[in-house]
DRENSE-587418 format. One record per residue: residue number from 1; residue in three letters; y, x, z of N, C-alpha, C, CB in turn. Coordinates in Angstrom, 2 decimals. Glycine has a CB too. Layout:
N
[pt NUM; ALA; [Y; X; Z]; [Y; X; Z]; [Y; X; Z]; [Y; X; Z]]
...
This chain:
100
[pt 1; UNK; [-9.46; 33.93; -2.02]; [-10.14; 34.74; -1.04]; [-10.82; 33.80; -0.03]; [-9.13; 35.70; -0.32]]
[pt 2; UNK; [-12.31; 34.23; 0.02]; [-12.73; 33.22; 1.14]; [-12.28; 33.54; 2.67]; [-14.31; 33.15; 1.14]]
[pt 3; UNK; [-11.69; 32.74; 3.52]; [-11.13; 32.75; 4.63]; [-12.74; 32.52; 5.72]; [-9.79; 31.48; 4.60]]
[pt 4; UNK; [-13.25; 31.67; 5.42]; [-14.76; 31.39; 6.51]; [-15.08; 30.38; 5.55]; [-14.64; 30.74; 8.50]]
[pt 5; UNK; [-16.55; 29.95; 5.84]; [-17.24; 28.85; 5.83]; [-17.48; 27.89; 7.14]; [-18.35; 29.28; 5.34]]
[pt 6; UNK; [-17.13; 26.52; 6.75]; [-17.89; 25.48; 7.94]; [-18.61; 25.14; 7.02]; [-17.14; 24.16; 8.82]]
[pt 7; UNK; [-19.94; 24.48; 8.45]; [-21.06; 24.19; 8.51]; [-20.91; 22.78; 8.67]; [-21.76; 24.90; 9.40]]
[pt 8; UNK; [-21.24; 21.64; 8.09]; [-21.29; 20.38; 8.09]; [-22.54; 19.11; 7.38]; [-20.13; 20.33; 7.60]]
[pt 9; UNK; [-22.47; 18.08; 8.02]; [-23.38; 17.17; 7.14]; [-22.77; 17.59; 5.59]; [-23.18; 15.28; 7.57]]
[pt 10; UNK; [-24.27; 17.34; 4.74]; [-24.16; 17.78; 3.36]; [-23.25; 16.11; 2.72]; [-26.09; 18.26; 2.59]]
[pt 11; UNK; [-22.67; 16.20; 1.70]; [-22.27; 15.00; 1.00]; [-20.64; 15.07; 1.56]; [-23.29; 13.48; 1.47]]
[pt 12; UNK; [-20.09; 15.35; 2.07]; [-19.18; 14.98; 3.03]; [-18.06; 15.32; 2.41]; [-19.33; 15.53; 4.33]]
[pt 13; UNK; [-16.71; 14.72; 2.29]; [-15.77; 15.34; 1.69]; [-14.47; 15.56; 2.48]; [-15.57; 14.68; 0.55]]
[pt 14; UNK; [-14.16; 17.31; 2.66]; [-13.21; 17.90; 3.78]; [-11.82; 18.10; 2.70]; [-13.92; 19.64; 4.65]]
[pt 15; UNK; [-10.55; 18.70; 3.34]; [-9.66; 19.13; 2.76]; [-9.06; 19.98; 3.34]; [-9.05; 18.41; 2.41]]
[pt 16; UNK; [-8.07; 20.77; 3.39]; [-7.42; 21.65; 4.37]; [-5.78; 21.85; 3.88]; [-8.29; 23.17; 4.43]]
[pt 17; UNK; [-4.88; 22.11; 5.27]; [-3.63; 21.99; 5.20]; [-3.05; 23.18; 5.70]; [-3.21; 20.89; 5.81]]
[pt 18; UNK; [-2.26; 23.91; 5.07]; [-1.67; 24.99; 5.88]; [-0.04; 25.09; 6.40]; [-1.94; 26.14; 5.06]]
[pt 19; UNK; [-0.20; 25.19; 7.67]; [1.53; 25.41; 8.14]; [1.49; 26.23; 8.55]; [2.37; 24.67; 9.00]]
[pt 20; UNK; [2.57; 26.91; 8.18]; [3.44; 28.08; 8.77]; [4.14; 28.00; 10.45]; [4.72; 28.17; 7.68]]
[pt 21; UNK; [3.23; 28.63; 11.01]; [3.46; 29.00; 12.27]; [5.25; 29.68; 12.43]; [2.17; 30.13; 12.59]]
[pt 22; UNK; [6.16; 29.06; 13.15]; [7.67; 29.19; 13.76]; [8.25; 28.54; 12.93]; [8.38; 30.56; 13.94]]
[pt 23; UNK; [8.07; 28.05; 11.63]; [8.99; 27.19; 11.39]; [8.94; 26.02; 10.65]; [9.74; 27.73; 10.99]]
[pt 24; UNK; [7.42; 25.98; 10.84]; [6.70; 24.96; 10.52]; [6.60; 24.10; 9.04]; [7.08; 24.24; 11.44]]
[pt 25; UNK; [7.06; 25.09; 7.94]; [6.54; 24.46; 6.59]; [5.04; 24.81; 6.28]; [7.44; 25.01; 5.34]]
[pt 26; UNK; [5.03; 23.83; 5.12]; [3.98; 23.72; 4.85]; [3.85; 24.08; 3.28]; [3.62; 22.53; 5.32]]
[pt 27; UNK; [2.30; 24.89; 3.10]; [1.82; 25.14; 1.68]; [1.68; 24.04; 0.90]; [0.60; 25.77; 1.63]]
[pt 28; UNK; [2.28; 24.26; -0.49]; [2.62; 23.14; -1.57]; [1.69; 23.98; -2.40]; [4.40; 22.80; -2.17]]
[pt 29; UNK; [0.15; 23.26; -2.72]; [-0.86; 23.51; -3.57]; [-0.06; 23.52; -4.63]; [-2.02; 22.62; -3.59]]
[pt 30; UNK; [1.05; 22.35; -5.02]; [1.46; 22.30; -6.44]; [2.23; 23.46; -6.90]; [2.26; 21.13; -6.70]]
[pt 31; UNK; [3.03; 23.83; -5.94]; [4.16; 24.32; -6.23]; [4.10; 26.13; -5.83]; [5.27; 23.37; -5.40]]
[pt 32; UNK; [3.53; 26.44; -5.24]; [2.74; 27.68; -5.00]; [3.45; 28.28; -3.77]; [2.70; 28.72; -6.33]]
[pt 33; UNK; [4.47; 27.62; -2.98]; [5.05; 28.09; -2.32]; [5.02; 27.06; -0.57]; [6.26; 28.31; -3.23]]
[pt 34; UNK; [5.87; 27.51; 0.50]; [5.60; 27.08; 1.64]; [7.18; 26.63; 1.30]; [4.98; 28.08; 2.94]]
[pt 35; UNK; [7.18; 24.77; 1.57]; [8.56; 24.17; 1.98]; [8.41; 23.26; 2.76]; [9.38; 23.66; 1.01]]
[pt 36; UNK; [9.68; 22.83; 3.07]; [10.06; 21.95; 4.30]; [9.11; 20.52; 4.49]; [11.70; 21.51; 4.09]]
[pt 37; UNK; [9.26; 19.72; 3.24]; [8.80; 18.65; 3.48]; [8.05; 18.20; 1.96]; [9.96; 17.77; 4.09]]
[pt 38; UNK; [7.02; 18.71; 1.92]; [6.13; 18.54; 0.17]; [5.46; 16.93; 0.39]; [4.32; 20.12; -0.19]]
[pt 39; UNK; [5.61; 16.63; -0.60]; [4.67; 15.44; -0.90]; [3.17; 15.73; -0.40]; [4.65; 15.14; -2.55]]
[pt 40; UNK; [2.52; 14.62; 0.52]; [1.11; 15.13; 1.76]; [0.56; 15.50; 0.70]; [0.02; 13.95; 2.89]]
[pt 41; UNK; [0.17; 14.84; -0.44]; [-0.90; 15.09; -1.74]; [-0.71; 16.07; -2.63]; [-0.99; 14.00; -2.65]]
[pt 42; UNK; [0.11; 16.72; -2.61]; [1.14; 18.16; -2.81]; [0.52; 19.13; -1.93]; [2.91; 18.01; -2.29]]
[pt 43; UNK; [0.23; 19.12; -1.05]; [-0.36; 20.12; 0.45]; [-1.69; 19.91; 0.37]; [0.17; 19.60; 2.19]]
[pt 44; UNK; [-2.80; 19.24; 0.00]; [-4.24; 19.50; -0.04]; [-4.99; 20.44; -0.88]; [-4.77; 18.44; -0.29]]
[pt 45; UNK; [-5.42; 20.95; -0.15]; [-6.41; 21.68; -1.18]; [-7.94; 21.76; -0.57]; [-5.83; 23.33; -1.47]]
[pt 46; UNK; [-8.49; 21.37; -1.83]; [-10.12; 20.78; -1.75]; [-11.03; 21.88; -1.51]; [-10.69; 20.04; -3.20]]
[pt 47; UNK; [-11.93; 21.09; -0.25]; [-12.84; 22.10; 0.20]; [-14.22; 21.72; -0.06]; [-12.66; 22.38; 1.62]]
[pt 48; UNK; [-15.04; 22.54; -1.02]; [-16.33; 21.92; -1.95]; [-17.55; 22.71; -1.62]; [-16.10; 22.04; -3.70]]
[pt 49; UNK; [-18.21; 21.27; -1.20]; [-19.42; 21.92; -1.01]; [-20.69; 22.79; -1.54]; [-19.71; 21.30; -0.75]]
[pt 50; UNK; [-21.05; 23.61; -1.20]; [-22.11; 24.77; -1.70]; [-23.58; 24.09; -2.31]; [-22.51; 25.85; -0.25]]
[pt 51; UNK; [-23.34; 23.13; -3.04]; [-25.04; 22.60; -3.60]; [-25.72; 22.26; -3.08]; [-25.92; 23.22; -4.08]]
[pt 52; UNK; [-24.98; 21.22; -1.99]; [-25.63; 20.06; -1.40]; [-26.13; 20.85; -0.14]; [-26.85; 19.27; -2.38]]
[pt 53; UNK; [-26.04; 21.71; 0.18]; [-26.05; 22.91; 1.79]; [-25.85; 22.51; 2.75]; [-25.11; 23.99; 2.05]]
[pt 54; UNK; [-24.34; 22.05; 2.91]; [-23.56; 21.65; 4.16]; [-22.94; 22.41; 4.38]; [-24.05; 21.36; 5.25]]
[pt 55; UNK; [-22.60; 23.16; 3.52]; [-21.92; 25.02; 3.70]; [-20.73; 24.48; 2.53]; [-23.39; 26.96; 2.93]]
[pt 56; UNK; [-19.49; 24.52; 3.41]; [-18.04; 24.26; 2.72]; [-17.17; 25.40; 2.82]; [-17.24; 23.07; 3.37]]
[pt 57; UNK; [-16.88; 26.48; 2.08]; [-15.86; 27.47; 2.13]; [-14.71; 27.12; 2.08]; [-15.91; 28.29; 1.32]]
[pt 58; UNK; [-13.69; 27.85; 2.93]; [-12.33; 27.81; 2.85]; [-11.86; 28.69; 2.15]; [-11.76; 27.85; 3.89]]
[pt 59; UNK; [-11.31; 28.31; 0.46]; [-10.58; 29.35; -0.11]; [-9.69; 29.29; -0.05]; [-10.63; 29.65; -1.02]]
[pt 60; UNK; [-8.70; 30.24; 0.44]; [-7.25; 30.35; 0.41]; [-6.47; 30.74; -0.60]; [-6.90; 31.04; 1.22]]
[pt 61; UNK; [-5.53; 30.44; -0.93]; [-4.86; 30.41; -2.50]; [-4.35; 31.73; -2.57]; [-3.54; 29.24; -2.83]]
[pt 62; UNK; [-4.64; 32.22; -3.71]; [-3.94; 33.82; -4.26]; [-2.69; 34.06; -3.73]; [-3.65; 33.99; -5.95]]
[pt 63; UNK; [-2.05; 32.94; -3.80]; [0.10; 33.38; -3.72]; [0.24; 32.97; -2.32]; [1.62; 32.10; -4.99]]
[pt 64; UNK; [-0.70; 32.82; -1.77]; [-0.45; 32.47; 0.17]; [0.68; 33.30; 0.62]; [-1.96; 33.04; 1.38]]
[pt 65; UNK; [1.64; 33.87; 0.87]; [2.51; 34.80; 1.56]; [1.84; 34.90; 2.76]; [3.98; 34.39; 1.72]]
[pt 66; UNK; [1.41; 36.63; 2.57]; [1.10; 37.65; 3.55]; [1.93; 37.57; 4.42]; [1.03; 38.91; 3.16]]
[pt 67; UNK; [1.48; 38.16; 5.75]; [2.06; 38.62; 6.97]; [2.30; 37.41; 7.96]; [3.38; 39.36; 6.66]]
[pt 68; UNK; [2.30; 36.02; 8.03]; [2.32; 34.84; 8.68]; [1.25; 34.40; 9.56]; [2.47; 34.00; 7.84]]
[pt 69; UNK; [1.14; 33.34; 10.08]; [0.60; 32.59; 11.02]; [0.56; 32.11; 10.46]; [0.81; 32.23; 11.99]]
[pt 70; UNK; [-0.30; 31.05; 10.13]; [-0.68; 29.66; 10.06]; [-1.52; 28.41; 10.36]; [-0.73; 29.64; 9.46]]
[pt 71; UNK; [-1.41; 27.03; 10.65]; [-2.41; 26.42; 11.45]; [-2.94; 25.90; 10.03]; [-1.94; 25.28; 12.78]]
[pt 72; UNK; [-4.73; 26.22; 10.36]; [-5.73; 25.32; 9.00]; [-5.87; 24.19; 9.45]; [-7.34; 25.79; 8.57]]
[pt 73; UNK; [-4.98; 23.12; 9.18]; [-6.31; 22.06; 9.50]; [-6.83; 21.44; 8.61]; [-6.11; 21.00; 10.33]]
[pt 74; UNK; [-8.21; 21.30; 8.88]; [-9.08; 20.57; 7.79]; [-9.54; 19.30; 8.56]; [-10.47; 21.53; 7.21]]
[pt 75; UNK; [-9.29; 18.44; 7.41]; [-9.81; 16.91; 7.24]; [-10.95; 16.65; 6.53]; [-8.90; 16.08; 6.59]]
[pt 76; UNK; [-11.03; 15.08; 7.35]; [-12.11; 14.72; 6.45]; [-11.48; 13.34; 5.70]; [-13.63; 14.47; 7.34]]
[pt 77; UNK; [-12.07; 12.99; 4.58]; [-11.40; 12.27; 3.77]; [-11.44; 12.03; 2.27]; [-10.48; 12.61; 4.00]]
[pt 78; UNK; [-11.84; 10.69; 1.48]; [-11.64; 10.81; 0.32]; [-10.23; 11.46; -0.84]; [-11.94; 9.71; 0.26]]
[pt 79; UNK; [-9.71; 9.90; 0.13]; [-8.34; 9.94; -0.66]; [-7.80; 10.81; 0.53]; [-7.42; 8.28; -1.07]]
[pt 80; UNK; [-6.85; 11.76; 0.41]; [-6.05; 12.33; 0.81]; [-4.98; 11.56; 1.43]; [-5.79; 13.04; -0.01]]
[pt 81; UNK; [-4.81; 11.50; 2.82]; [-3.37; 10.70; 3.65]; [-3.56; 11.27; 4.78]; [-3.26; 8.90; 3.89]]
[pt 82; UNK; [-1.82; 10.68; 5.20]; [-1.78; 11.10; 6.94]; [-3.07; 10.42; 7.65]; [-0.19; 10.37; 7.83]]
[pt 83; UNK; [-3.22; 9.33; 7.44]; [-4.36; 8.74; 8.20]; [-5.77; 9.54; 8.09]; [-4.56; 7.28; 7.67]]
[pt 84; UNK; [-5.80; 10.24; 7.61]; [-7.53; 10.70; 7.19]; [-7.47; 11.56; 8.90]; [-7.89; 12.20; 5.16]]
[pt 85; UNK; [-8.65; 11.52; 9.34]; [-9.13; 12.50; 10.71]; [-9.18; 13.61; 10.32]; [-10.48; 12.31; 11.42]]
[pt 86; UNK; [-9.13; 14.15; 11.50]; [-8.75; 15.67; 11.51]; [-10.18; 16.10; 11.83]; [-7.48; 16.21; 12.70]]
[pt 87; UNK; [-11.03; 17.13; 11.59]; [-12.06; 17.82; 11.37]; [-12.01; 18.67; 12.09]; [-12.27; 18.18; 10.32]]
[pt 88; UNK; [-11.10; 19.71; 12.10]; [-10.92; 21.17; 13.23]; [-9.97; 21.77; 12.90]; [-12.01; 22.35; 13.31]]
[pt 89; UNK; [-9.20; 22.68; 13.69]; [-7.89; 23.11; 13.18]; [-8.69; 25.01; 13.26]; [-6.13; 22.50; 14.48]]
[pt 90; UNK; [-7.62; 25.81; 12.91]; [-8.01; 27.28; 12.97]; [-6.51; 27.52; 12.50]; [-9.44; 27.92; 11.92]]
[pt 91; UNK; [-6.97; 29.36; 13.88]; [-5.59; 29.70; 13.70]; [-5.73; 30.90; 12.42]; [-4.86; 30.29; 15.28]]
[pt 92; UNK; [-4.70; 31.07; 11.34]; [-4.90; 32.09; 10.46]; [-3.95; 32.84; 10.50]; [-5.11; 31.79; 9.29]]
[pt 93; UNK; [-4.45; 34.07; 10.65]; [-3.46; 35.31; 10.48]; [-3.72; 36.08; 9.28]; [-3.55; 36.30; 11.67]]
[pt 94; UNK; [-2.62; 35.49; 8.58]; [-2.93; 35.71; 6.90]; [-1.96; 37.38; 6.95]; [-2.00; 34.00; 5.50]]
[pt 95; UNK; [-2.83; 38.47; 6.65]; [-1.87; 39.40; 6.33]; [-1.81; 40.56; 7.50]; [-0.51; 38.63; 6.13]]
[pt 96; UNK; [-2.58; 39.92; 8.45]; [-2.56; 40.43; 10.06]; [-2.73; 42.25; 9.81]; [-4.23; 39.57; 11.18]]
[pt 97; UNK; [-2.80; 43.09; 11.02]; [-3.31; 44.09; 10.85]; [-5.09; 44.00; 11.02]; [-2.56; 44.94; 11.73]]
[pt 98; UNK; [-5.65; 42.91; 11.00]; [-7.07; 42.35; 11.16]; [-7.80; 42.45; 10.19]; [-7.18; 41.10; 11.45]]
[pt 99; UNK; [-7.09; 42.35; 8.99]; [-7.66; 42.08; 7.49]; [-7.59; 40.97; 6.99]; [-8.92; 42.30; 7.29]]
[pt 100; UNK; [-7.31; 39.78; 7.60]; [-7.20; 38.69; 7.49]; [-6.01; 38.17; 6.02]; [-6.90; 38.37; 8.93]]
């Protein structure tokens, strides 16, 4: 499900991380679920650009568990690590009475 699009220099390569707002796990791309402490490269999921645009959608994964909070943050970054910069965070209310 697309969550939003950012707008960015074209070429650029972002990623995005999701935690669970109160108790702070995090989404395991691999594993399809939210745990305590996943391997960082376990938790990315790739955010690809629209045909050279500058237009990067945030898709959020099918098995996300409804009804939560969560903080997006997206990076920028080849290789995937703690070190890569942080890009922008967003708050998601996956499940909300919003539609979200």
């Amino acid at each position: 499900m697309l969550y939003k699009n950012i707008y960015r220099k074209s070429g650029s390569t972002y990623y995005y991380r999701l935690i669970k707002s109160g108790d702070n796990t995090i989404w395991n791309n691999v594993t399809g679920a939210v745990e305590e402490a996943p391997d960082w490269a376990n938790t990315v999921i790739t955010i690809t650009e629209i045909s050279g645009q500058g237009i990067y959608p945030i898709i959020l994964p099918d098995t996300l568990p409804v009804g939560n909070i969560y903080a997006l943050v997206v990076y920028n970054g080849v290789i995937p690590s703690n070190s890569n910069n942080i890009d922008s965070g967003h708050i998601l209310n996956h499940g909300s009475i919003f539609g979200f």
